[in-house]
C-alpha positions, 0 to 999 in steps of 0.5 A, a space after each residue: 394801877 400797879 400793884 407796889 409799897 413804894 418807889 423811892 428817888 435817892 431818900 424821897 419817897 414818891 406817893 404818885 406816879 402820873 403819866 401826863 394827867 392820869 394817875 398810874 400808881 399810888 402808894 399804900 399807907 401800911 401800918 405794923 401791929 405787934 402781937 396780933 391774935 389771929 384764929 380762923 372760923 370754918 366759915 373762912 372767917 378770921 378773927 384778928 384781935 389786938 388792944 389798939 388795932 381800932 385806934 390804928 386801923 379804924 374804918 381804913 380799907 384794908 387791901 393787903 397784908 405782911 406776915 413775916 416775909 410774905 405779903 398777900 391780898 387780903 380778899 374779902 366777901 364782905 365788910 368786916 365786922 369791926 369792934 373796939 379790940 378785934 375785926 372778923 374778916 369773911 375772906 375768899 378761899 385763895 386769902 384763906 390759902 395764904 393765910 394757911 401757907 404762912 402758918 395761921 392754922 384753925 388754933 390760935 396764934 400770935 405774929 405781927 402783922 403789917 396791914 396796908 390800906 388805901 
């Protein structure tokens, strides 16, 4: 499937895009959280923590992600360890990089962040 947030006509949004019966593009549910913690591990793990980030996101799984202007794929090795205020994502090195290129460096650091999920 293409890779697109959302394709719009005149105000509508459109969700689906099929071609005859075979679905070709949905669009991603996306959900900003403000002032988020972020710190990385020298695993290529990242901490993410926020009070209401387990209200918000849940089990949803998570595909990519929006730091200021930059979006990226948010690429894992395994399921994330999820508890009531933080998730610990183990990411590839390529997510790592993207993360690094956005300013998320091995301290920690605030920003909001906009996650988008299937």
């Amino acid at each position: 499937m293409r890779d697109r947030v959302r394709i719009m006509l005149g105000s509508r949004e459109i969700v689906k895009r099929y071609i005859g019966d075979r679905l070709v593009w949905e669009g991603l549910k996306s959900v900003t959280i403000k002032d988020v913690t972020l710190h990385f591990y020298e695993d290529y793990s990242i901490w993410v923590s926020n009070r209401d980030i387990k209200t918000t996101l849940g089990d949803k799984k998570i595909t990519k992600v929006r730091i200021g202007a930059s979006e990226f794929p948010l690429i894992t090795t395994d399921s994330p360890y999820i508890s009531n205020s933080s998730y610990i994502f183990n990411l590839s090195s390529e997510t790592i990089e993207n993360f690094k290129r956005v300013g998320v460096t091995t301290g920690y650091i605030s920003l909001d962040i906009t996650f988008y999920y299937e």
